[in-house]
N, C-alpha and C positions, 0 to 999 in steps of 0.2 A: 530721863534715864537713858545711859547710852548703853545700846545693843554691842554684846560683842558679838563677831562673826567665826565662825571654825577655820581656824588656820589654816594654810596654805601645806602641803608637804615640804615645799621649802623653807617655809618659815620656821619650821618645827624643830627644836634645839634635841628632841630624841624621836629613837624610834616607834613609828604607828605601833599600838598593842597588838599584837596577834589575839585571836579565838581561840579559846578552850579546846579545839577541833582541831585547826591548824596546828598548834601547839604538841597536842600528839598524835595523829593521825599516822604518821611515821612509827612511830612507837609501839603504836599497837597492832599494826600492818609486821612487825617483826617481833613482836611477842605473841602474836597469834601465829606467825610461821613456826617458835622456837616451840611452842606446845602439841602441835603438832607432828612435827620430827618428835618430839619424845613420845606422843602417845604413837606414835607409828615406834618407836622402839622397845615401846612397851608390848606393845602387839606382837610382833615377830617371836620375843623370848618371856614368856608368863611368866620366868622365876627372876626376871629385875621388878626391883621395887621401883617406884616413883620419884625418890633420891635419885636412885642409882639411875634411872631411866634423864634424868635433869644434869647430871652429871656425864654424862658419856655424852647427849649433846652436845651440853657445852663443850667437852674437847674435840670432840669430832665437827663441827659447824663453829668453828673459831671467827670465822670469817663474819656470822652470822652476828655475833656479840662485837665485832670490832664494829661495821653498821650503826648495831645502838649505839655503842660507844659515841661516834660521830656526830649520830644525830642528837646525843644530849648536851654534847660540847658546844654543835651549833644552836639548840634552843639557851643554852647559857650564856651563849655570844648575843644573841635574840633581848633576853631577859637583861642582860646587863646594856644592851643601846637604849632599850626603854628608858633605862632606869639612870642612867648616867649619862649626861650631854656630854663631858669632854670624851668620853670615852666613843659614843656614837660618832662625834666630830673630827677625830681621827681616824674610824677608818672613811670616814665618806674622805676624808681630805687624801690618805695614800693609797687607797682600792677602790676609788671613785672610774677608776679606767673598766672595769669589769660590766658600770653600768650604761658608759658609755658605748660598749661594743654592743651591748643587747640594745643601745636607743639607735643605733645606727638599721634594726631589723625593723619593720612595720609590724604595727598589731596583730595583722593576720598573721606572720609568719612567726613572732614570737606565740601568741596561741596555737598553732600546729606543731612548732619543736614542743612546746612542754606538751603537748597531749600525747605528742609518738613517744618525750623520755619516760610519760609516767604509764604506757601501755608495757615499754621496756621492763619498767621496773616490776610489773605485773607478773607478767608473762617470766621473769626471771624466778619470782617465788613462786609459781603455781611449778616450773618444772622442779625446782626443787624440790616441791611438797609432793611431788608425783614421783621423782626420784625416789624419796624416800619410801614412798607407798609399793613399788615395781621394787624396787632394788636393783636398780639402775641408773645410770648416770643420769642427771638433770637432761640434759640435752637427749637421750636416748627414750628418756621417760616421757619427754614431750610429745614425741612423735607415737608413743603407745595410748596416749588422749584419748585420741577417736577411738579407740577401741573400750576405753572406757563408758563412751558416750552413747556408743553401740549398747550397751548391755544395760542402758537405764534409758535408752529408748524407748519403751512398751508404756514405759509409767508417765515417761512425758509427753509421750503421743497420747493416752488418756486423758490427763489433765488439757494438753492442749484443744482434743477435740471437745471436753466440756466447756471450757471458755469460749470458744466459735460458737457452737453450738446454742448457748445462752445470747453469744451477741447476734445470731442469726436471728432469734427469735425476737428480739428487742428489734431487730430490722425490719423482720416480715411487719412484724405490729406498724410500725411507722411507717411503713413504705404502703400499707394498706387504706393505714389512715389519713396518706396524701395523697388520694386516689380521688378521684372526682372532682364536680362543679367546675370541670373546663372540658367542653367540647370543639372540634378539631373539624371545620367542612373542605373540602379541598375545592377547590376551581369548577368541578362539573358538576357539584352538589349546588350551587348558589344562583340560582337565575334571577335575583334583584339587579336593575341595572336603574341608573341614574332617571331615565324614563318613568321609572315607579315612584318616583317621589315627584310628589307637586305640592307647589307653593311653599318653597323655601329657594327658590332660583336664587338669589344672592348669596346662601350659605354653601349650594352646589356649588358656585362658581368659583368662589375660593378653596375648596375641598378639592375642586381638580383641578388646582394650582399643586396640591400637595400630593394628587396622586402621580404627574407628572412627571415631578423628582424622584418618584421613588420608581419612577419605570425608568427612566433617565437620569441619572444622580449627575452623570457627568455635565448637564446643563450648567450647573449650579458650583457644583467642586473646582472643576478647572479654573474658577476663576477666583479661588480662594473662598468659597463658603460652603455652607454643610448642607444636609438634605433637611428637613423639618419633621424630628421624628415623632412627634406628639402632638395632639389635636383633642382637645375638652368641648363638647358639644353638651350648652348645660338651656335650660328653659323648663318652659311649665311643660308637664304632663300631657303626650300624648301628641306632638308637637312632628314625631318622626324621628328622632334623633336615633333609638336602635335602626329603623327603616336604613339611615342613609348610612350608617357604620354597614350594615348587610350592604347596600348597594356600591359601597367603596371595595370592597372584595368582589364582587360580580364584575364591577370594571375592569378590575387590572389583573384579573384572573390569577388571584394568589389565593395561599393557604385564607381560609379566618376562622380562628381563633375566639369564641364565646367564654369571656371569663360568668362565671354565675356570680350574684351578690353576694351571696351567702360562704363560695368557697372558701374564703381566708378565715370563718368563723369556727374555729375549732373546741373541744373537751380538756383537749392536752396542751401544754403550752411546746411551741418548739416546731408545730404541724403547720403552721401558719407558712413559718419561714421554707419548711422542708416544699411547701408545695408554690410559692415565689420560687424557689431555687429550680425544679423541675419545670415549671412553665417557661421560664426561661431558658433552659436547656433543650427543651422541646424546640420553642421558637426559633434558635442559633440554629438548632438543624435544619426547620422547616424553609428557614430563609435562605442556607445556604445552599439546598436542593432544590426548590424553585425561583430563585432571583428575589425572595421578598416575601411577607407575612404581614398579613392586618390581625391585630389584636386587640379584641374590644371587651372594653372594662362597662359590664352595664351598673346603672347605679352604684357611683363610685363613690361616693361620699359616705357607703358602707365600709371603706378602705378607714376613716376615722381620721384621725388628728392629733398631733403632740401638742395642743397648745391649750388655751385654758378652758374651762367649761364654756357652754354658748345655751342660750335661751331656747329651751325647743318648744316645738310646735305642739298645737293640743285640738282637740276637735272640743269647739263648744256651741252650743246652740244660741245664737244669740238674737235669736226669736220670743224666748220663754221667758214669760217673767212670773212673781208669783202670785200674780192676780187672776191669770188666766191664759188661753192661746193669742196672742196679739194680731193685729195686721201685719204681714211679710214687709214690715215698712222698707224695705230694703230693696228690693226688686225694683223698683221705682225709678230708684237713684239713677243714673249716669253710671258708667263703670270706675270712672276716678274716686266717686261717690259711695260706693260700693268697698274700696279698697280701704279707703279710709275709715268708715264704720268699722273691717272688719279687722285692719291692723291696728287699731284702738284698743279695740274689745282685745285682741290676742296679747300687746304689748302692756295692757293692765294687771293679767293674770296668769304673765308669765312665769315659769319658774326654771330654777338653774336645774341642772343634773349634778352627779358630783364629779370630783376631780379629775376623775381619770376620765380622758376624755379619747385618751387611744385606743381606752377597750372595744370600742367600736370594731375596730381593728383585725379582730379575730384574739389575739392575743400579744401579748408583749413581742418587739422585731419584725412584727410581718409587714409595716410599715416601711420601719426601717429597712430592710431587706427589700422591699420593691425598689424604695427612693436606692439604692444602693445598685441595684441592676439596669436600673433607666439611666442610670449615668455614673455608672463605675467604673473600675480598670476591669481591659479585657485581658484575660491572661491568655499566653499562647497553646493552642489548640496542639493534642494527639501527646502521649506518653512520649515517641521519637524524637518528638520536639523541642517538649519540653526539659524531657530527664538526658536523653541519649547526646542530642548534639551539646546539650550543658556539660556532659562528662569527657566529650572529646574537643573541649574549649569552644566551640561553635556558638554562635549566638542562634536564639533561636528565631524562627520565623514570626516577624509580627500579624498579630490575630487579623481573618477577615473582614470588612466590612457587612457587617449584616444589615440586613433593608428591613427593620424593624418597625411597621407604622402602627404606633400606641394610639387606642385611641380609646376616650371616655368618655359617659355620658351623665350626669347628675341633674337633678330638681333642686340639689341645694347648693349652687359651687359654693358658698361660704362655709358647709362644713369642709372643706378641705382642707388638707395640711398646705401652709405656704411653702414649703418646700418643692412637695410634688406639683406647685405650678410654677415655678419657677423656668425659664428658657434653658434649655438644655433638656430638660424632662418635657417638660407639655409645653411646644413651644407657641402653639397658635388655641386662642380660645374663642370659639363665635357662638351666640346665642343664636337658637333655635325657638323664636317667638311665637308667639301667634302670627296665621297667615294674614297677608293684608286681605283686601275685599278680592283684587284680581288673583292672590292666592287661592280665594276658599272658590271663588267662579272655576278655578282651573279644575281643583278637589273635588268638588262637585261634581263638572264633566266627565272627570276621569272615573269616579264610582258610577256614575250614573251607564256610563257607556257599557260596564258589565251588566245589565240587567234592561227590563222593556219597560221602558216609561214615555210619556205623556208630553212631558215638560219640555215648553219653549224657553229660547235663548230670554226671554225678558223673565221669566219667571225665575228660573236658576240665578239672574241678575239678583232679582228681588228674595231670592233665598240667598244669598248669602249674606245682602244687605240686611238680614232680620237676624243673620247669626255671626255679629261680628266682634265673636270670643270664641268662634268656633276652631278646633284643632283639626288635623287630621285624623284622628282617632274620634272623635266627637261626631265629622260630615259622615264616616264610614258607620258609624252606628246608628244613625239618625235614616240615614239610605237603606239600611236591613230594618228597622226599625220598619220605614213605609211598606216596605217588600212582604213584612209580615202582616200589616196588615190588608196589603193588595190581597193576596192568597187567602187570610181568614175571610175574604168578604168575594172567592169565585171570581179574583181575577189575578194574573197573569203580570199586568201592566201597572205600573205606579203612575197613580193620577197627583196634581198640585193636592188637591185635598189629604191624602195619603201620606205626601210629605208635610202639611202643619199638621194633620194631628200628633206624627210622630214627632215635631220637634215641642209640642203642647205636653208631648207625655213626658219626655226626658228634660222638660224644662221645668214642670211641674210636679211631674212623679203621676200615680194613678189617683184619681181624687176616691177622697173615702165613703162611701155609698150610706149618705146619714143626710135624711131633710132637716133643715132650719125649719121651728117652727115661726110662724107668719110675722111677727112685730119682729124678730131676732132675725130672720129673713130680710126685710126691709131696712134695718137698722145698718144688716152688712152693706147690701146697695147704695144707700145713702153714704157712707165711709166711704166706698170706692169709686164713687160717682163723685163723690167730690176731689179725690186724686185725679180720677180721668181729666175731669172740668178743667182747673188746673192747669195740668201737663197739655191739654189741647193748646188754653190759650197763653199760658205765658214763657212756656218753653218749646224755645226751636231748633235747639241743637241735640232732641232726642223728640223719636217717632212713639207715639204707643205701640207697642205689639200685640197686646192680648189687655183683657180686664176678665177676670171674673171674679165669682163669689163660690165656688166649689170648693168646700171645709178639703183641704190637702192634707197631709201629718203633722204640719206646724204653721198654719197659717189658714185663718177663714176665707181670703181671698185678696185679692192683689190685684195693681196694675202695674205690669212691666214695660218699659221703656230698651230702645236700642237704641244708640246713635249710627244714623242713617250715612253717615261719612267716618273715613281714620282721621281721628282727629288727635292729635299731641300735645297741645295746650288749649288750658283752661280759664275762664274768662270771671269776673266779681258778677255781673250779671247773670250768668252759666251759672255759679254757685247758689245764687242768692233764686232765682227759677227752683234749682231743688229745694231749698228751702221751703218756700212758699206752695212745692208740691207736697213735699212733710208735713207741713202743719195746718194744710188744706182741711186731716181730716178731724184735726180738735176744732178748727172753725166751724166748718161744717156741723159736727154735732151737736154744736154748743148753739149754733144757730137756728139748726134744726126740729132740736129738742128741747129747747126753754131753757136753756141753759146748760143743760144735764150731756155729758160726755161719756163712753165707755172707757175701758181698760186697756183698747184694744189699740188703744195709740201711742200706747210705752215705748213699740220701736219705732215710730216716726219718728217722736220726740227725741228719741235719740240720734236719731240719724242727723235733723236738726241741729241738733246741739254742737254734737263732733264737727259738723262742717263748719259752725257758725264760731267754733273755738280755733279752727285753725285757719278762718279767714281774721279773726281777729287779733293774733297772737303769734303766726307763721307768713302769711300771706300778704299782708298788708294791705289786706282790701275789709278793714274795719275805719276806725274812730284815730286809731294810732297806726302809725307806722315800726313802731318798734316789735323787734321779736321776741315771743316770750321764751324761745325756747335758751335764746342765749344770755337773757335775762337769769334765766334759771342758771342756767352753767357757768354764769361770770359773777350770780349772787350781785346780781347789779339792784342796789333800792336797800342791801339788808347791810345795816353800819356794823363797824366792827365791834369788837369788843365780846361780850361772853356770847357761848351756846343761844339764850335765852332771846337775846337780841335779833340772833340773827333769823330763827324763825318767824320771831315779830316782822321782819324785810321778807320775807318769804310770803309770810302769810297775808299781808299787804299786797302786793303783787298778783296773789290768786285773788281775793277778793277786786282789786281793781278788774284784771281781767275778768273774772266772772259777773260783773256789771255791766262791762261794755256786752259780753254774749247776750246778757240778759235782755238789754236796751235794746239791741236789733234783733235777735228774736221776736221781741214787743212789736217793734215797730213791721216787723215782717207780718205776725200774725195778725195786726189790723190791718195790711192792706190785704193779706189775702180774706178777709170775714168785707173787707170790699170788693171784692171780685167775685166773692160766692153769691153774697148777698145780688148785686146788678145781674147775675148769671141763674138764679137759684130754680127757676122751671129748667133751664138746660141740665143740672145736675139732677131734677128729680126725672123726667124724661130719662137721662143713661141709670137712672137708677131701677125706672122700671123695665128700660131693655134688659139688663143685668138680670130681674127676678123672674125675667121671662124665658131668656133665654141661657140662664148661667153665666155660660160662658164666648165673649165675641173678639173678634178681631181690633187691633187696630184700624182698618177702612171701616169697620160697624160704627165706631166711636165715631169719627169722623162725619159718617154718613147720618148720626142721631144729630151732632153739635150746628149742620149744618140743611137737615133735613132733605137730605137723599136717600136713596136706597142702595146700600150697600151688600157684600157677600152675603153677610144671612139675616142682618137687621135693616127693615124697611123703616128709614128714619123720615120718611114722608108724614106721615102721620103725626109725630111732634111739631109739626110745623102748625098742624091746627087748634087756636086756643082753644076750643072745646074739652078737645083731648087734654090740653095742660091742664086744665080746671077740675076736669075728671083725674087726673094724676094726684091733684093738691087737694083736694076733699079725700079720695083714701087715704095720704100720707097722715093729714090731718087726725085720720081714725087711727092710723097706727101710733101716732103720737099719744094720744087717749089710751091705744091698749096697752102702748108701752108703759105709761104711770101705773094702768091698773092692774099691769098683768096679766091681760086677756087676750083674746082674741079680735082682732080688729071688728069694727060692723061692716064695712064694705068689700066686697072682695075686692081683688087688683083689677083694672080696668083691661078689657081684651079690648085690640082695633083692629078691624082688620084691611088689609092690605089695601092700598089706593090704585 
């Protein structure tokens, strides 16, 4: 089908239609004038009729009717080019000159002649109509106007002040309501300086690259570039990132500027943008009265996003299952080991939000309106400037440089709009991670030095070597933490003990004041004692920290691991070590107890699993080398053809994969029931240190596996078979009570010290 297109004005054999509007608008601009000279003739003498009042116009305003006359002759000249092409095509061929002289004018100045003739023409009926009202000449009458305007003053002064007065009020409301959630410190208020932040030296270092341009622009400008006026400082929680946004205004001794999360989240829509528009108006001044402004956006990724829904986060317990409280199987792991269980568990049970994913936002614009002020047109600054030198042809002054440094902090930079990181707006992005080891020793000293403690250089060494996830917000808490309990126990001074029990409390939580009874006691020890056993011998890229058996809020007891170095990659042996720490504790029981297993090893087994699915499907440190993940995504294995087939390729694939996980799990859990087994007085030994002492250290563990004396467990004494023999005769009864469900016959064996 061939489109036709709308003709050309030249191509057009008649003329464009006029509007019902165009057409009389004239006409009724001069029948409105002729009824009114007559109702003003009527007025003056009450004994003319409405005839006669129509008739005496018309001869007296002859002028007036010659007009119409005109203007119906030319809507008929109009009406017939429409309607007639030769007739249109003659006069464009011999008064074609007429259109030629108005195209010799440019658009502006043909728009300004017709605007002044049809003010003209205005202005010529009003004085007439006011002639006629005065009884005075058109021209005489005009100039008696203002006197008219004078006397119906009072009533438009009223209307007017209720119109203000209403918009006043719509102002105070919104001007009230974009009031808050931005605080303003100036220079002598701020005493963070770069000195208060430790262990992030790499991210200071480029941070006062950027404060330098902004004390100095001219480094950077003169040689053709700009200053860098945005800076996204994004990481995990607690890391310092508001800290060092505070210490970038202590250095360069400018305004700073606290945006709150929450400000741009408003009731009304519209309040968002009203208060982007005033923060920025604010900052233009602040910058342009002290050289410069730091403006920090905290938790930005409450600012939202134009783009599509995204996955959110959700807190779920993945400890609990529905048999019972399980073992913390998790704490165990390695920290990669760790991330992986828990981005599993989260990535299975995620759910979308809905569509709108800018309401985050505050409300519809207040996005937009920021993204629009970080890199928009600046218009020229002051009324004189703007309006005055524009009306006496002057160009106006272009707007100052303002020294505006953005700066933002988020946990999640991927909810971010791409826009707002884009170069121009937020030009530099540096993560704010976890501190390295020499980081957290720095953290440490630095807390440590406000308060009276105890602690040698090698102990702070080996504290930070046990806490290597620790943030800055985490050392500082952990250091008030020991402080409180120096002081609950009449002292002053924080001793090494002071600080592991506080990092036991906050790693742990406070255990829950409830005895196991005796077979259910022993049964935990044996579980954790075989994690210990384990993690001793066949994983060397993470230290025990702690073992106990103390019932916590979701977990009977646990062995936790740290890796003793930064380590960045991870090894098939590294993985396969966890493994065979996971499923130590179904070996264990099952070897233990005749067979018989608890509940209590749901989250091993999982932890297990997850890892052994993505060495064998991600990793390539299974049976295959191939990935399943892209297997998935390229439907590589599933042949074409219907629906039905293709899940058939699908389901093939998970079933092979979940064979190969199955096979080295297998093959894992037999070597670890061989490592238990050759080891099994060693795991019952830390199992009765465990029921003796709850809870012990990593060097306790150590000092049982090895038969030393340790911090608070004297592992001398397992060294003598007497004792191991005494160990396996109670176990033995507890095995017996556990089928019967009683109470063991033997108590636990007491030794005492060597």
């Amino acid at each position: 089908m061939t489109i036709q297109s709308r003709p050309r004005d030249t191509d057009r054999k008649t003329r464009v239609h006029l509007s019902v509007y165009d057409r009389t608008k004239f006409l009724m601009l001069f029948a409105l004038t002729f009824f009114v000279l007559a109702w003003s003739s009527m007025a003056d003498n009450p004994l003319l009729s409405f005839s006669d009042s129509l008739s005496k116009t018309a001869n007296d305003k002859v002028w007036l009717i010659v007009l119409a006359g005109i203007e119906i002759v030319r809507q008929i000249h109009f009406g017939l080019a429409e309607l007639l092409a030769p007739y249109h095509g003659f006069w464009l061929k011999y008064f074609s000159f007429v259109n030629r002289l108005l195209g010799k004018l440019s658009d502006w100045n043909r728009f300004r002649l017709g605007r002044v003739i049809k003010w003209l023409v205005f202005v010529a009926m009003l004085s007439v109509i006011l002639g006629a009202i005065y009884k005075e000449t058109p021209v005489r009458a005009l100039f008696l106007a203002p006197k008219a305007l004078w006397s119906v003053l009072p009533m438009i002064g009223q209307l007017m002040f209720a119109v203000v007065f209403v918009i006043i009020q719509f102002a105070a409301i919104f001007w009230f309501l974009s009031r808050g959630g931005v605080d303003t410190y100036f220079p002598d208020d701020i005493r963070t300086r770069f000195s208060d932040v430790w262990g992030q030296d790499h991210v200071l270092n480029r941070i006062r690259e950027n404060l330098l341009f902004l004390e100095t622009p001219e480094l950077i400008e003169k040689h053709g570039g700009y200053v860098p006026g945005g800076i996204l400082l994004w990481g995990p929680p607690g890391t310092g990132k508001t800290l060092m946004a505070e210490s970038m205004a202590g250095e360069t001794g400018k305004p700073f500027v606290f945006v709150d999360p929450g400000a741009f989240t408003n009731m009304f829509m519209g309040i968002g943008v009203l208060k982007v528009k005033s923060l920025f108006r604010k900052l233009r001044k602040l910058a342009l009265r002290y050289g410069g402004v730091v403006v920090f956006f905290d938790e930005a990724d409450a600012l939202g996003n134009r783009g599509i829904s995204r996955p959110a986060m959700h807190s779920a317990d993945k400890n609990a299952t529905v048999f019972g409280t399980p073992c913390n199987g998790g704490n165990y792991l390695s920290g990669p080991g760790k991330s992986l269980v828990l981005s599993s568990t989260i990535s299975s049970n995620k759910f979308m939000m809905g569509g709108a994913a800018g309401a985050g936002g505050g409300g519809m614009g207040t996005l937009q309106a920021l993204l629009t002020e970080l890199s928009g047109l600046k218009k020229p600054r002051g009324f004189l400037n703007r309006v005055v030198r524009r009306a006496l042809g002057m160009r106006p002054k272009s707007p100052p440089k303002y020294r505006i440094l953005v700066v933002m902090a988020t946990n999640m930079p991927e909810a971010l709009d791409e826009a707002l990181l884009r170069p121009g707006r937020i030009d530099r992005m540096y993560r704010v991670g976890y501190p390295s080891k020499a980081g957290r020793v720095r953290t440490y000293e630095g807390y440590l030095e406000k308060v009276a403690h105890s602690l040698t250089a090698e102990e702070v060494d080996k504290l930070a070597t046990i806490t290597p996830y620790a943030t800055g917000a985490i050392i500082k808490d952990t250091i008030n933490e020991a402080l409180i309990m120096a002081i609950r126990n009449d002292r002053t001074s924080i001793t090494w003990s002071d600080v592991i029990k506080a990092k036991q409390l906050k790693d742990l939580g406070p255990a829950e004041d409830v005895e196991y009874i005796e077979r259910e006691r022993h049964a935990v020890a044996v579980h954790e004692a075989c994690h210990g056993v384990m993690a001793h011998l066949v994983r060397q890229h993470m230290a025990i920290d702690l073992a106990t058996i103390e019932k916590g809020s979701d977990y009977l007891g646990m062995v936790a691991s740290i890796p003793p170095d930064d380590q960045f990659t991870r090894w098939r042996t590294e993985y396969e070590s966890d493994i065979l720490v996971s499923v130590a504790s179904l070996a264990g029981e099952r070897m233990f107890f005749d067979g018989d297993n608890s509940s209590g090893v749901s989250g091993d087994l999982e932890s297990a699993t997850t890892i052994a699915s993505f060495m064998e499907g991600h990793w390539g440190m299974g049976s295959t080398i191939s990935s399943h993940a892209s297997n998935r995504r390229y439907e590589v294995g599933a042949p074409g053809g219907n629906r039905g087939k293709k899940d058939d390729g699908t389901k093939d694939l998970r079933m092979a994969l979940g064979d190969r996980i199955e096979n080295n799990l297998t093959t894992l859990l037999t070597r670890a029931e061989e490592i238990l087994r050759e080891n099994r007085f060693k795991v019952l030994a830390l199992a009765h240190a465990l029921e003796t002492h709850k809870t012990i250290s990593g060097d306790d563990v150590t000092a049982v596996m090895n038969g030393e004396k340790g911090p608070l467990v004297d592992g001398r004494p397992y060294s003598i078979q007497a004792n191991l023999d005494a160990i396996w005769n109670y176990h033995l009864a507890a095995v017996v009570a556990h089928k019967k469900h009683e109470s063991p016959d033997l108590p636990i064996p007491v030794f005492e010290a060597s």
